[in-house]
C-alpha positions as CSV (number, residue, x, y, z in Angstrom):
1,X,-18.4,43.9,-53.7
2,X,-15.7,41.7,-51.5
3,X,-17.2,44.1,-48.4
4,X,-20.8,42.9,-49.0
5,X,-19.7,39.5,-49.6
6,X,-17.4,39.4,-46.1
7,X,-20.7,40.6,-44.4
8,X,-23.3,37.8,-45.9
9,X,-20.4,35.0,-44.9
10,X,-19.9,36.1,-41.1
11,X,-23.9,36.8,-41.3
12,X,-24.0,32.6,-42.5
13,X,-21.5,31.4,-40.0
14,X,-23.4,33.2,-37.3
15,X,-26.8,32.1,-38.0
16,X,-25.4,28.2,-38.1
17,X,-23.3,28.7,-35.1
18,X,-26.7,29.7,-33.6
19,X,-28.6,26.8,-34.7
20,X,-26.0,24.7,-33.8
21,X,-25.9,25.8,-30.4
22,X,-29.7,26.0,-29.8
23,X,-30.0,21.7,-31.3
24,X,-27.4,21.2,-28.8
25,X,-29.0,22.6,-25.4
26,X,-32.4,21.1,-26.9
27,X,-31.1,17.7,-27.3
28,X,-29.4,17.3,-23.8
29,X,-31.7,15.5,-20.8
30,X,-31.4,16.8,-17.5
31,X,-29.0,14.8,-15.2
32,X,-31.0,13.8,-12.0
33,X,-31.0,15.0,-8.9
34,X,-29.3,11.8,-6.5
35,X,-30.9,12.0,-3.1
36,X,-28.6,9.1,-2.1
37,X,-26.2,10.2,0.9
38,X,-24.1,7.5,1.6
39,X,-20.4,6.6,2.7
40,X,-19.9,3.9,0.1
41,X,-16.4,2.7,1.2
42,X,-13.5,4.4,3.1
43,X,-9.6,3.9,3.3
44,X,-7.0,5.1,5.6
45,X,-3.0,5.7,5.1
46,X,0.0,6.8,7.0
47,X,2.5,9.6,5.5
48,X,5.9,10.1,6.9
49,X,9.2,11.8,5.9
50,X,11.3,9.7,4.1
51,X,14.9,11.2,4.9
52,X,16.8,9.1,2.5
53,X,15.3,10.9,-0.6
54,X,15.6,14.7,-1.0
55,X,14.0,17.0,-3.0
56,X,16.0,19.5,-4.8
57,X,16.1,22.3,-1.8
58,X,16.6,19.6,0.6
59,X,13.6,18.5,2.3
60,X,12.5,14.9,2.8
61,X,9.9,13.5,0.5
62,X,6.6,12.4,1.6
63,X,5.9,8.6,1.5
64,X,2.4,6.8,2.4
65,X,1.7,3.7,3.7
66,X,-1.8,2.3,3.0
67,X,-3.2,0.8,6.3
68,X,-5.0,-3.0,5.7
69,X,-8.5,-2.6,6.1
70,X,-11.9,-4.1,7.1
71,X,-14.9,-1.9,7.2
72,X,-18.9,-3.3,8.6
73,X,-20.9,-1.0,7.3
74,X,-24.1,-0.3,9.4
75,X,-27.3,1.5,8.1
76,X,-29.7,3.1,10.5
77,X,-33.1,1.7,11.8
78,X,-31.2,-2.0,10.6
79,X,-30.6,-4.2,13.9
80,X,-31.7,-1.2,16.1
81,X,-28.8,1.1,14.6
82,X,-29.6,4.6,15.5
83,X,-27.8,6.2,12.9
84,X,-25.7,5.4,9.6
85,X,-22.0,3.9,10.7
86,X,-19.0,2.4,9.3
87,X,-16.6,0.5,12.0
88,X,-13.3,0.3,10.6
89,X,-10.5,-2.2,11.4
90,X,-7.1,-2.1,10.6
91,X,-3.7,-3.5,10.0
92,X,0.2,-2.7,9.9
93,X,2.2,-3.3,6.6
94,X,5.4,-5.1,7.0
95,X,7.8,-2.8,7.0
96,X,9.3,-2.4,3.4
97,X,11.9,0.0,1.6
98,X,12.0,3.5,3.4
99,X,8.6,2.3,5.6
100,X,11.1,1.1,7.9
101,X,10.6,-1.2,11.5
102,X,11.1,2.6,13.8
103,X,9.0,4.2,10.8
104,X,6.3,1.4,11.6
105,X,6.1,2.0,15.6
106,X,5.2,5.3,15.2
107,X,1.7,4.5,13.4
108,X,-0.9,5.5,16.0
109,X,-4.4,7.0,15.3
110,X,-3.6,10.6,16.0
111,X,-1.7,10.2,12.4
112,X,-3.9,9.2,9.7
113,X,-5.2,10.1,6.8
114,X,-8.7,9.0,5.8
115,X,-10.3,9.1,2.5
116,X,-14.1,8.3,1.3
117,X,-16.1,7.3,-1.6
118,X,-19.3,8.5,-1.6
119,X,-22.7,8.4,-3.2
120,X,-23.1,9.9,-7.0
121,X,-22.3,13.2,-6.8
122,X,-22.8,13.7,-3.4
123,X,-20.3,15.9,-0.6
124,X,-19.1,15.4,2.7
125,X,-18.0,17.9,5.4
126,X,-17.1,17.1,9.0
127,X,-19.2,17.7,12.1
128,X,-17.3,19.6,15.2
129,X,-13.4,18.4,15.6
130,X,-13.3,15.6,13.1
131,X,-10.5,15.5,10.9
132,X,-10.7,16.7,6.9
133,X,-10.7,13.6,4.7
134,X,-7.1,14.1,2.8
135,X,-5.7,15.7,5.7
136,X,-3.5,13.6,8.9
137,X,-6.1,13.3,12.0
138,X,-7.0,11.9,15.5
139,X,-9.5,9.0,15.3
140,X,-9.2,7.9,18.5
141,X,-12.6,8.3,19.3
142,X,-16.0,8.4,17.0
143,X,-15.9,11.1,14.0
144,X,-19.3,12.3,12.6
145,X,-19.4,13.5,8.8
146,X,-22.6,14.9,7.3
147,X,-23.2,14.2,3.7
148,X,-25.4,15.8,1.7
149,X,-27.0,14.3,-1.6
150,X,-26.6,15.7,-5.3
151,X,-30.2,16.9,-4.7
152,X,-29.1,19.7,-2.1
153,X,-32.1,18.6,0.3
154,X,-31.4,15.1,1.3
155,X,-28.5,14.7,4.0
156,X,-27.1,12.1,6.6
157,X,-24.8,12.1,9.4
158,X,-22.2,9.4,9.4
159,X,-20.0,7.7,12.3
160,X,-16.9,6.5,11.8
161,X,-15.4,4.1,14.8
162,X,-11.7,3.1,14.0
163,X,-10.6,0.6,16.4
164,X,-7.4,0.0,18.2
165,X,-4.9,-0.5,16.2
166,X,-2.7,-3.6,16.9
167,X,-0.1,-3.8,18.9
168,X,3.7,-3.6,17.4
169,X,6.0,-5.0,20.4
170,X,9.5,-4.0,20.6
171,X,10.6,-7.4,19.5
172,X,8.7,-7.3,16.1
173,X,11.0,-7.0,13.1
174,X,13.3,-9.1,10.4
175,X,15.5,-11.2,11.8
176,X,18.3,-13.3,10.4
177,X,18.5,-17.0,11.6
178,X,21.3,-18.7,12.0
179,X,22.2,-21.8,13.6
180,X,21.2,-25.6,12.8
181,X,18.5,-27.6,11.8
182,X,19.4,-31.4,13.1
183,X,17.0,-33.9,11.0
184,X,17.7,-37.1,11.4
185,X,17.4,-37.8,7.3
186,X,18.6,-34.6,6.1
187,X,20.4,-32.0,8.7
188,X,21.0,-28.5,8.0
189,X,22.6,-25.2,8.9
190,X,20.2,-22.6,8.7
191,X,21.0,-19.0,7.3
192,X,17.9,-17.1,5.9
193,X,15.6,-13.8,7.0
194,X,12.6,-13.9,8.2
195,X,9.7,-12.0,9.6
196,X,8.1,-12.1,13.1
197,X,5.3,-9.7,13.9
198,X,3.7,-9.3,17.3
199,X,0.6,-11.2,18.9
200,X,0.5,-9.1,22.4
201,X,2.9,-6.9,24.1
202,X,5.5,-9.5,25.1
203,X,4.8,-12.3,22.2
204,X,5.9,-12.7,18.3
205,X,5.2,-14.9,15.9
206,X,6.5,-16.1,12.4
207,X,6.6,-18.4,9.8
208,X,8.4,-21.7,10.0
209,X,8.3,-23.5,6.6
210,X,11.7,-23.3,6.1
211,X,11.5,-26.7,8.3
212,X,11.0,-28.4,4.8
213,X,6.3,-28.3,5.8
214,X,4.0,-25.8,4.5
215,X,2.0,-24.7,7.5
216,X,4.7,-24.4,10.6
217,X,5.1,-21.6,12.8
218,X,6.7,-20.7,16.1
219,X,5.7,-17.8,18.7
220,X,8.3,-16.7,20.9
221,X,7.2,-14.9,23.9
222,X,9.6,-12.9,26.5
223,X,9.2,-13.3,30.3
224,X,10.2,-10.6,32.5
225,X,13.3,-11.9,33.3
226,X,13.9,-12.2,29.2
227,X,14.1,-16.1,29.2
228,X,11.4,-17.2,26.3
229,X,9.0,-19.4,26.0
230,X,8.9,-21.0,22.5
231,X,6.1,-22.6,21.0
232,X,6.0,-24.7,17.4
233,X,2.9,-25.0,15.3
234,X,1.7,-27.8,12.6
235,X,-1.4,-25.8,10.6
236,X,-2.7,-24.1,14.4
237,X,-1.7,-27.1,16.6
238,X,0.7,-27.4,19.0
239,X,3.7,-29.6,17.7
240,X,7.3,-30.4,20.0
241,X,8.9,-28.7,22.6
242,X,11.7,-26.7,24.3
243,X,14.8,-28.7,24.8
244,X,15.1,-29.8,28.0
245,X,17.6,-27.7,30.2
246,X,18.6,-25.9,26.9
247,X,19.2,-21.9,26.8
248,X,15.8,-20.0,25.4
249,X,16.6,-16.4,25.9
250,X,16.5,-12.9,24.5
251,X,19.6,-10.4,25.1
252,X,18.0,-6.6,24.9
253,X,21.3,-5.4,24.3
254,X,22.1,-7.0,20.8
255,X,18.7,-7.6,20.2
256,X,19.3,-11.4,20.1
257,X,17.2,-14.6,20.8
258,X,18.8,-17.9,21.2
259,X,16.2,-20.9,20.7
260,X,16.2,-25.0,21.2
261,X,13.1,-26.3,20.4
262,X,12.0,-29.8,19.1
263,X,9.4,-31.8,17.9
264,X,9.0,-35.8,17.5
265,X,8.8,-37.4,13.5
266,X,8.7,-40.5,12.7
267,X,12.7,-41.3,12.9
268,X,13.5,-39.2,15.8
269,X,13.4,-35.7,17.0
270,X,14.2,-32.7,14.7
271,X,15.9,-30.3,17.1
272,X,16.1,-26.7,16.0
273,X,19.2,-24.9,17.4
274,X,18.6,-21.3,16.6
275,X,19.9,-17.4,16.5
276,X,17.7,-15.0,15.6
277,X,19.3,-11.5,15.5
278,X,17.3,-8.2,14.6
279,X,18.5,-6.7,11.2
């Protein structure tokens, strides 16, 4: 009798496991086939050693950077576009932590890593020598990508222009200002950090607040001869001067400017008598 019974119960649970199984496939609509093939946005990063943390056999870690971005997406047949593009432009973190200012100079586009986002269910693959999204690459020049829809008919080729990246000068970095502020109201010795990143190959520029206005900066850029030419700003216009017959000059050897620059207020000049050394 407990046989029979055994054989009725599993004959139960297999029946309603079947039923069960069949309202579940019956009750589910089909997902759609997407025919959209599109590069919706895209990213890039930088990954270096990071020397100063180990893992446990000894090997440097691997840290990223991710690269500042703007993107102008172009479809094709729109403004005489012959084909589907994205043109990419990018900028250089400050350095920061183990993304140090030598870390920094190495970025170049033989070394990134680009990533996608893509249409619903959609895939990408590249055409001929373009690097693997994921994967450190050269886009030095224009990269094709053909991505193929959810539907497994409907595809697009894609290029990708990155362009130059901007220039980081050897005189871009941290520096620590010393020196003194000389206000006629309220004069100052000045000892703070502060960050001056490059505008060409020869020119740097930073912020200058610390002059007691929101808005002030200063370029500094290096003749051949390493005398400087230094340059104040008030919110983009040009505010003082160097200090007549005063030293403006870098020294390459202790990475080292020394500044005199001035500009007119209502109760005198403020002169600025700085050091700036590299940290």
């Amino acid at each position: 009798m407990k046989k029979i019974k055994f054989i009725i119960l599993g004959l139960v649970v297999l029946i309603g496991t079947t039923t069960l199984t069949s309202c579940l496939k019956s009750g589910l609509d089909e997902m759609p086939a997407f025919s959209d093939a599109d590069i919706t946005s895209i990213g890039f990063e930088y990954r270096f050693a990071d020397s100063s943390d180990k893992w446990t056999d000894g090997s440097s870690t691997v840290k990223y950077i991710t690269m500042g971005l703007t993107k102008e997406i172009k479809k094709a047949g729109v403004n005489g576009n012959a084909s589907d593009s994205i043109i990419v432009s990018l900028s250089v973190p400050a350095p920061s932590g183990s993304f140090t200012r030598e870390e920094r100079q190495k970025i170049s586009l033989t070394s990134l890593v680009g990533t996608v986002y893509l249409s619903t269910a959609a895939t990408v693959e590249p055409v001929g020598d373009a690097p693997i999204f994921g994967e450190p690459g050269d886009y030095t020049k224009i990269r094709q990508y053909k991505v193929t829809a959810a539907d497994g008919k409907t595809s697009k080729i894609w290029n990708i222009r990155v362009k130059k990246l901007p220039i980081i000068n050897q005189y871009e970095g941290t520096y620590h200002s010393s020196g003194h502020f000389d206000h006629p109201s309220s004069p100052r010795d000045l000892d703070l950090d502060k960050y001056y990143s490059s505008v060409d190959a020869t020119t740097i520029t930073g912020d200058h607040s610390d002059l007691g206005s929101n808005g002030y900066t200063v370029t500094i850029k290096v003749n051949s001869d390493n005398t400087c030419i230094v340059t104040q700003y008030a919110s983009g216009s040009v505010l003082g001067e160097m200090v007549p017959g005063a030293v403006n000059k870098y020294d390459p050897t202790t990475k080292t400017f020394t500044l005199n620059y001035r500009y007119m207020g209502g109760n005198g000049y403020r002169t600025i008598s700085e050091t700036l050394t590299l940290k």
